[in-house]
N, C-alpha and C positions, 0 to 999 in steps of 0.2 A: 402268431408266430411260435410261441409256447407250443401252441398243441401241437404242429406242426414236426417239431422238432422230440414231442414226444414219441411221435408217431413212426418218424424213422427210427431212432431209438430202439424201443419195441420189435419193431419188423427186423431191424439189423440184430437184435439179440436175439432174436429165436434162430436167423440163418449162423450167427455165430457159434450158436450152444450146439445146433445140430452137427455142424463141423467137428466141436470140440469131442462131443460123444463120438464120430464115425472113426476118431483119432484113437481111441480106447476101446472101440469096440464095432468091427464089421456089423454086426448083427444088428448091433443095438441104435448104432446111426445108421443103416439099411432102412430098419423101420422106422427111425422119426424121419427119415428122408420120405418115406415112402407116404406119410401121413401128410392130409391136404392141409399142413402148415399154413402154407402161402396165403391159398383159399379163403381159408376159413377168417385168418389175419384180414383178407380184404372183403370179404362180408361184412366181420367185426366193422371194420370203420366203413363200410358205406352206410353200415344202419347207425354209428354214431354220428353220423355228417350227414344222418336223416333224408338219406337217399329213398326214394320211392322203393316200396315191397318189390312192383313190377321189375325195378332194375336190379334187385338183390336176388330174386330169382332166376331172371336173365343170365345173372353172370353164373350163378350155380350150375345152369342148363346149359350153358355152353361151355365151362369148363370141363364136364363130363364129357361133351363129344370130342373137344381138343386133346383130354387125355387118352381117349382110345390110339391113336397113330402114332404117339408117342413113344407108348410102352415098350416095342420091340428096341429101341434105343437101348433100353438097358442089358439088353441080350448081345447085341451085336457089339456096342461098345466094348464091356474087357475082353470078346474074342479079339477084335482089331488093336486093344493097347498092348494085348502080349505079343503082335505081329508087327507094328507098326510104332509104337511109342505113342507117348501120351496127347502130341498137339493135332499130328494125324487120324488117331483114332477118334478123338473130337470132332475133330470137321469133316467125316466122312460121316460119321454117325449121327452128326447135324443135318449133313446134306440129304443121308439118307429119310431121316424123319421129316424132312420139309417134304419130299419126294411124297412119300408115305401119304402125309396129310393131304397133299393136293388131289393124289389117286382117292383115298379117303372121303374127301369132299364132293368129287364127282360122284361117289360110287353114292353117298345118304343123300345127296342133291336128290336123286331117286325118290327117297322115300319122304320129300318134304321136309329137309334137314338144309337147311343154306346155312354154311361155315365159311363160305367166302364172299 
């Protein structure tokens, strides 16, 4: 339970800190946002909780393809929040990126890539 609880801990202080830098500094929370934080945090703990190589792989290999459809998200969002406001410009730039993915997945389905 301990480790558990260190575990969220950890994970919630790093989305915290990146927060608190993007508050002081565009640039500077841009790029720790932009760093595979997350990722790399749950790599970390599948190889501490001695998760099989093959499945810490797995997840590396497929987070690469999930971030490609993604990316345009960040383009199209602050156009839509200066038009739209903040809750709008969210769920349209969500809907868009699910969109994206799905087009996305059909399209590497092609080349022996199953994302769905």
């Amino acid at each position: 339970m301990h480790y558990l609880l260190i575990k969220y801990l950890i994970t919630a202080g790093v989305v915290v800190l990146v927060s608190e830098f993007a508050k002081r500094s565009d640039k500077l929370g841009g790029l720790l946002a932009a760093l595979p934080l997350v990722t790399v945090l749950t790599l970390i703990w599948l190889y501490v909780e001695q998760q099989p190589t093959s499945k810490i792989a797995s997840h590396a290999y497929y987070t690469f393809w999930y971030v490609l459809p993604t990316l345009p998200m960040f383009l199209i969002f602050p156009y839509l929040l200066s038009k739209w406001g903040f809750v709008l410009a969210l769920l349209l730039s969500l809907l868009m990126t699910a969109l994206l993915f799905c087009l996305f997945a059909l399209v590497v389905k092609n080349y022996g890539v199953d994302l769905l």
